[in-house]
C-alpha positions, -999 to 999 in steps of 0.1 A, spaced: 531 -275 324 535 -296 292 566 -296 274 565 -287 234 585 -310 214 592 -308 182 585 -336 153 557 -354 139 556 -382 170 549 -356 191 523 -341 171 495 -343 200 521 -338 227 523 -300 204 484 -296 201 482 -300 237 506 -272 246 493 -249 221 459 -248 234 476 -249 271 489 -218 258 459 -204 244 440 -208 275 469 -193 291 465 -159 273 429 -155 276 430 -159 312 459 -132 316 437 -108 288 407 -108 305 403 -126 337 411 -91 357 383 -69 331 358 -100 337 364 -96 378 359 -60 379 326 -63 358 311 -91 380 320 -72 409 308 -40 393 271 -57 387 273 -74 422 277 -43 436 250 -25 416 225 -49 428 232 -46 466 230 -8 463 199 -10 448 181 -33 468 194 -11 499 178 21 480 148 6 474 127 9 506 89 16 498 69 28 523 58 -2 549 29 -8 569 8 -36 580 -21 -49 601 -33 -80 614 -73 -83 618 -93 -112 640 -123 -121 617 -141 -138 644 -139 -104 666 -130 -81 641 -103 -67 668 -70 -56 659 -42 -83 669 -11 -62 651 -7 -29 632 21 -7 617 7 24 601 -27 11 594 -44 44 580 -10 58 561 -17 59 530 -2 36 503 -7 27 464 -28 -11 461 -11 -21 432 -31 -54 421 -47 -54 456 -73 -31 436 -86 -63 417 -97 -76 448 -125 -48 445 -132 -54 410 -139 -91 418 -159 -78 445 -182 -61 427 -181 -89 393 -188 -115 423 -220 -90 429 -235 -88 397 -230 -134 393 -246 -135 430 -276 -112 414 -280 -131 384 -268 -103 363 -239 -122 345 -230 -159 345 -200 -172 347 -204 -183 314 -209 -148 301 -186 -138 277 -171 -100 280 -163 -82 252 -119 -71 248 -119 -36 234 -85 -23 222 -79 3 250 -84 -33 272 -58 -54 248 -34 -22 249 -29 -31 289 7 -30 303 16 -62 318 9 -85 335 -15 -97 311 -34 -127 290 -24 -107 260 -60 -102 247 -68 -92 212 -94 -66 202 -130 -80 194 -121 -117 215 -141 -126 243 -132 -139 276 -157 -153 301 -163 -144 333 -153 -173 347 -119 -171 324 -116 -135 335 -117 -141 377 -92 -171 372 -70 -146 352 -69 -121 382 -67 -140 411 -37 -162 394 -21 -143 367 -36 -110 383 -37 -100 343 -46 -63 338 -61 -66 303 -83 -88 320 -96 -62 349 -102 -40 322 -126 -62 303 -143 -70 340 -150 -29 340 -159 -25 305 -185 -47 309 -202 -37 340 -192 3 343 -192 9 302 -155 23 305 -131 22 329 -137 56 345 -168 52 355 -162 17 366 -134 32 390 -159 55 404 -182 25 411 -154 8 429 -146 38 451 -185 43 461 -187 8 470 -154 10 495 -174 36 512 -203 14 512 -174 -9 532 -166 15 554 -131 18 535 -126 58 538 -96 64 526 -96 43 497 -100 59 459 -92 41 430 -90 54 393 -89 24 378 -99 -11 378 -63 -33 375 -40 -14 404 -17 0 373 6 28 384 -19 57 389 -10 88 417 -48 94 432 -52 56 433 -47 48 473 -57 31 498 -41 16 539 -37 -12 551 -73 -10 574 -89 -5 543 -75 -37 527 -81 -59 556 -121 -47 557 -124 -55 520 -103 -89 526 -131 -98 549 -160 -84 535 -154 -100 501 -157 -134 519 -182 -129 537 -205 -119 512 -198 -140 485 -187 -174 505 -192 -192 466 -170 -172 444 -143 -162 471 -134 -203 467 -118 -187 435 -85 -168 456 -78 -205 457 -69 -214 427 -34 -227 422 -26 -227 385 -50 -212 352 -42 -223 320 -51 -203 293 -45 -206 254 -24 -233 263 0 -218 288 -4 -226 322 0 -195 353 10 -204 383 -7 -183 411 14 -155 424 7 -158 461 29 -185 472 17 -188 503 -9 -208 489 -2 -246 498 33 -237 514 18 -218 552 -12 -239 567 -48 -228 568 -40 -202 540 -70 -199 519 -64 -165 498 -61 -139 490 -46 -119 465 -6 -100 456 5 -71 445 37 -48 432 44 -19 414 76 5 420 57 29 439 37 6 465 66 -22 470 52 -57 474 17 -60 489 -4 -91 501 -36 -99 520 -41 -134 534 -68 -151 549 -56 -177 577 -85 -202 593 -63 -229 615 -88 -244 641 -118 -221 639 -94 -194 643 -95 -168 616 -72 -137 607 -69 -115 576 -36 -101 574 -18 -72 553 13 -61 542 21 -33 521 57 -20 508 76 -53 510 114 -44 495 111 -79 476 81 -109 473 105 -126 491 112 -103 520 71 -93 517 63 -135 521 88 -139 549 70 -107 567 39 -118 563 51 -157 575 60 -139 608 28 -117 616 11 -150 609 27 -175 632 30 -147 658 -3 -137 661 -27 -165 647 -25 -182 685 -38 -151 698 -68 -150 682 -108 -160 690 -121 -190 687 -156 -177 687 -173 -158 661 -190 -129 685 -185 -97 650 -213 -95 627 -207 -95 592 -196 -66 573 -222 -48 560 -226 -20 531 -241 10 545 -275 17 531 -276 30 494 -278 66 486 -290 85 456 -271 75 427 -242 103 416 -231 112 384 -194 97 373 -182 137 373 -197 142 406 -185 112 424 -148 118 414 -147 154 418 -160 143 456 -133 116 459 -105 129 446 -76 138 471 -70 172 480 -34 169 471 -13 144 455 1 113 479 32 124 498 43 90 513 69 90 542 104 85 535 121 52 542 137 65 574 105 75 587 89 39 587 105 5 598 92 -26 585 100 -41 621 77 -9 635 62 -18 669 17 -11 674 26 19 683 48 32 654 28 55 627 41 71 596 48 109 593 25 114 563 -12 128 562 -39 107 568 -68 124 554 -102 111 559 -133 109 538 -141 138 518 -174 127 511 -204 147 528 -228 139 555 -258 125 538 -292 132 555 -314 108 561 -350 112 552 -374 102 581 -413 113 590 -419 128 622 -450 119 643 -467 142 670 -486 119 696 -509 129 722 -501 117 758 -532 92 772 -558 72 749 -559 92 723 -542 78 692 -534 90 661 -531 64 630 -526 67 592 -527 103 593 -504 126 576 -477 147 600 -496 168 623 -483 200 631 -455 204 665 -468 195 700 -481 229 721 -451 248 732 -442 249 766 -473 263 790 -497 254 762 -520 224 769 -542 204 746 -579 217 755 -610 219 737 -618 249 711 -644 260 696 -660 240 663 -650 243 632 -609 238 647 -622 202 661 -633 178 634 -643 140 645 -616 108 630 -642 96 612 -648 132 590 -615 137 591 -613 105 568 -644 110 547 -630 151 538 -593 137 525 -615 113 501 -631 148 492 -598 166 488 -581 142 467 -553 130 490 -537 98 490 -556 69 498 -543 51 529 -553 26 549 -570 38 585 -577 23 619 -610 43 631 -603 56 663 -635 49 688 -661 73 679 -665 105 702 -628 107 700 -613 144 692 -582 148 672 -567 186 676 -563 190 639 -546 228 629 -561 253 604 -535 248 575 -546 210 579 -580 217 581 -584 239 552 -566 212 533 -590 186 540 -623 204 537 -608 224 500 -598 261 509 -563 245 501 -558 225 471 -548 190 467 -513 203 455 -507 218 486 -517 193 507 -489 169 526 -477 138 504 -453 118 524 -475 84 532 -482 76 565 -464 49 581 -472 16 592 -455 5 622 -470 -27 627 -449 -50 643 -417 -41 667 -401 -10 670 -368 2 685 -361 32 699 -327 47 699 -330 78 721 -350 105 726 -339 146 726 -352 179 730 -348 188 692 -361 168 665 -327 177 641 -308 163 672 -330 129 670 -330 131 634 -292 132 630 -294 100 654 -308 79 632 -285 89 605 -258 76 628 -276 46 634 -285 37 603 -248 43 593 -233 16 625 -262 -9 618 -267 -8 584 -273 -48 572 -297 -49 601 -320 -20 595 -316 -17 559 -355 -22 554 -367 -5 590 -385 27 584 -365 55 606 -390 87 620 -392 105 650 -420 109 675 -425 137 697 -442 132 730 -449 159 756 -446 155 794 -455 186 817 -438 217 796 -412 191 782 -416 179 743 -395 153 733 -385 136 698 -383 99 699 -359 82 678 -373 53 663 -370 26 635 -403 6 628 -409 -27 604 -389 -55 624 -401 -85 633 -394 -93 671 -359 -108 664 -348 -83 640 -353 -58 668 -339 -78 694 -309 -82 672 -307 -48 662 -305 -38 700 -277 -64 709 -256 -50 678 -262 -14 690 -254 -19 722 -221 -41 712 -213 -2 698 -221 18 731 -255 25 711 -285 31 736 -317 9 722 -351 -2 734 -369 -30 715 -406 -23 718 -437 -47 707 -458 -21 687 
C-alpha cells in the first residue's frame, strides 16, 4: 500500500496514492456487476450452442464405383442452404459448354437481384457482372445477389429458373430434391438429402471436367475487396479439390467435398453441422476413415441425364414438384451426428411426385421364315392363337412391288424401300389396303415413319403383351439413358406355334454402342442381347 503524506515534497508520493485509491474503488464498485455479466454471456452462449442441434445426416460416395462407403440418413430430408448454387452452376456451366454464353458475357443485376439478403457482392441495379465474375462469386463468396443474376439471365426470373433447376435434378436422378430458388436462401419447399447432393457433386464433374476447375478457387477479389473461399478444407486436407458450403438456421452447416488421393475418389456430404467448425471436423473424419476403403479402379459409368421429355409449363412443373406437405424434420433427439449406417431419421421420406412418362415407340409385326417386311408402315397384330398365315383370295393379297407404287398413289409419305424378291406375298389387312388403293383418304392413313434399323440392335426381352414390352423400354431407357439417348426403342412381335411374342428392342447403334449398352445393362441385372441387324 503507499502511504499519503502530506506537503509539497511529497507531491508525487500524494498523486500516487490517490489514483491507488481510485483504482481501489472502481474495483470494489463494479468488479462483482462486471463478473456476473461475463458469466451471464458465457453462459448464454453454452446454452445456445447445446440448443442448437439441426437435423444431421451424411453420406460418403466411391466415385470410381459409385458404391456407398458411409451413410447417416441419406434420403431424410434436409434444407441445401448454398448447396443449391451448386445446381445453378450446373446448369450456367451447361449453357458456356453449349456456346450459349461466354464467360465473358455480361448478366444484367435487376433490383429484385441487388435487394438479396446476404451474403452478397452488394450489386447495384442496372450493373453488369460477367459470368466468369458471377461463378467466382458463388463458389468463393457463395454471394446470393449473384445466383440471382445467374437465373435472371438464363430462366427470365427466378421462378422459373427454380423450376428449371428441379427438372434438371430429376434429369440426375435426384428425386427428392425441389428447389424454389436459385441462391439456397431460407425457403420451406426448398429440400433436398444427402444422396441427392452427392449425385449432383459427381455429376457436375463429370460433365463439365473444364468449369468444375472453378470449386477451386481460393480467393476472388472483387471491386477491390478480396473473399476468401468459405470451404476451408481447401489447401488444409490433402486431395481436396471442391466443392462447395453451406448454412442457414434451418439446415445447420452443410458441405460436399470431392477427395482424389491416389486414383482414389470420394464425394462426401454433410448436412446439419451445429458449427463450420464442428461440420469441418466431421467431415475431416468421414474422410480419413473411409478414403482407404475405396476403389482404385474406375468400373461406374458416368452419370447421365435421363432422356428429355416434353417441355412443361413453369405452373405445371411446380404444381407437380411441390411437396405434399410442408418439411417436418426430425428432432435433435431423434438423429445423432455420430449415427452408425444403419441409423435413419424418424421423418417422411417422400419420393418423386412426378408421373410415369410413356415412352413412344413403333411396333413391328414380322412373319416367321423368308418373308421380310421393310419400310412399311405398322402392320396390323400377328393372327391370334389357332390362326395361321395362309393364302386368300385376291384383292386381300397385293405384290411388294404394288404395294409401293399404290402409297405413291395415295399420297403417303415417301420412304425409302428395299424391294422384297418378286413373287413374294405380304398379308396386307383391309383397313391398310383400302388406304393404299384410295377408299380411305390420305388423312386417315398411318403417319409414324418407318424405321430404319440398319446397323446393331439390342434386344432387352421379349413378353406376351406388347404394353408389358413397351413399359420395358421405358425402364431401360430410364437405367441407360447417356447410352441409348439416340437408339430408336420399338417392339417386334413374332409368332411361334399359337405363341405371339413382343420383342423389346432399341435399333441405331453401331456395334460398340450395343456392346456397351449390353455390358451397362447387365451391370444393373438388365437382360440384353446385342444383335448385328
Amino acid at each position: 500500500m503507499v502511504q499519503c503524506v502530506s506537503g509539497a515534497q511529497h507531491g508525487l508520493r500524494l498523486s500516487l496514492c490517490g489514483l491507488a485509491a481510485l483504482v481501489a474503488f472502481v474495483s470494489i464498485t463494479t468488479d462483482p456487476a462486471d463478473a456476473r455479466s461475463r458469466r451471464k454471456t458465457y453462459k448464454h452462449r453454452v446454452q445456445a450452442t447445446a440448443v442448437y442441434n439441426p437435423p444431421y445426416s451424411a453420406i460418403v460416395v466411391d466415385a470410381n464405383t459409385g458404391g456407398m462407403l458411409h451413410s447417416a440418413n441419406p434420403d431424410a430430408l434436409r434444407h441445401p442452404a448454398s448447396l443449391t448454387k451448386i445446381m445453378t452452376l450446373y446448369l450456367l456451366f451447361e449453357r458456356l459448354e453449349e456456346g450459349k454464353i461466354k464467360l465473358s458475357t455480361p448478366f444484367e443485376v435487376s433490383a429484385h437481384a441487388a435487394a438479396q439478403a446476404p451474403s452478397k457482392l452488394g450489386l447495384r441495379p442496372g450493373q453488369t457482372l460477367s459470368a466468369e465474375d458471377a461463378i467466382r462469386a458463388l463458389v468463393t463468396k457463395s454471394a446470393n445477389d449473384a445466383a440471382v443474376v445467374v437465373a435472371e439471365a438464363i430462366g427470365d426470373d427466378e421462378d422459373d429458373f427454380a423450376a428449371m433447376m428441379t427438372r434438371k435434378a430429376r434429369a440426375l436422378g435426384m428425386s427428392k430434391t425441389v428447389y424454389r430458388n436459385a441462391s439456397g436462401l431460407p425457403n420451406d419447399e426448398q429440400v433436398t438429402t444427402a444422396r441427392d447432393q452427392a449425385t449432383l457433386g459427381r455429376a457436375i464433374q463429370e460433365r463439365f471436367p473444364k468449369y468444375y476447375t472453378y470449386f477451386a478457387t481460393p480467393q476472388f477479389t472483387y471491386a477491390g475487396r478480396a473473399m476468401r473461399n468459405h470451404n476451408r478444407l481447401l489447401g488444409n486436407v490433402e486431395g481436396v479439390d471442391g466443392i462447395k458450403t453451406g448454412y442457414t438456421r434451418a439446415s445447420g452447416f452443410n458441405l460436399v467435398t470431392s477427395v482424389r488421393r491416389g486414383g482414389r475418389h470420394i464425394v462426401s456430404v454433410v448436412l446439419g453441422g451445429r458449427s463450420g467448425g464442428a461440420r469441418d471436423a466431421r467431415m475431416r473424419e468421414l474422410i480419413g476413415a473411409n478414403i482407404m476403403t475405396a476403389s482404385l479402379k474406375r468400373t461406374v459409368t458416368q452419370i447421365a441425364e435421363a432422356a428429355p421429355t416434353p417441355a412443361q409449363t413453369p405452373a405445371a412443373a411446380k404444381a407437380n414438384e411441390t411437396p405434399k406437405a410442408p418439411l417436418q424434420l426430425a428432432s435433435a433427439a431423434a438423429i445423432s451426428p455420430r449415427a452408425d449406417n444403419t441409423t435413419t431419421a424418424a421423418i417422411p421420406t417422400p419420393g418423386s411426385t412426378d408421373p410415369l412418362r410413356p415412352l413412344l415407340v413403333k411396333t413391328l409385326t414380322v412373319r416367321p421364315g423368308s418373308v421380310q417386311t421393310v419400310g412399311l408402315a405398322p402392320l396390323p397384330a400377328a393372327p391370334k392363337t389357332g390362326q395361321a398365315f395362309r393364302e386368300i383370295p385376291k384383292p386381300d393379297l397385293v405384290r411388294a412391288e404394288i404395294v409401293k407404287t399404290e402409297i405413291v398413289k395415295a399420297e403417303l409419305p415417301k420412304v425409302e424401300t428395299a424391294k422384297p424378291a418378286k413373287g413374294i406375298l405380304v398379308p396386307v389387312a383391309k383397313t391398310l389396303t383400302n388406304a393404299i388403293v384410295g377408299t380411305a383418304s390420305a388423312a386417315e392413313a398411318p403417319q409414324t415413319k418407318p424405321a430404319s434399323h440398319a446397323g446393331w440392335i439390342i434386344q432387352v426381352g421379349a413378353f406376351p403383351d406388347e404394353e408389358e414390352a413397351k413399359k420395358k423400354l421405358s425402364a431401360v431407357r430410364s437405367t441407360a439413358a447417356s447410352l441409348l439417348s439416340s437408339a430408336d426403342p420399338f417392339t417386334e412381335s413374332v409368332t411361334k406355334g399359337d405363341k405371339t411374342l413382343y420383342r423389346a428392342r432399341f435399333a441405331g447403334l453401331d456395334r460398340d454402342k450395343a456392346e456397351a449398352a449390353c455390358r451397362y445393362l447387365k451391370r444393373n441385372e438388365v437382360a440384353c442381347l446385342p444383335i448385328k441387324n
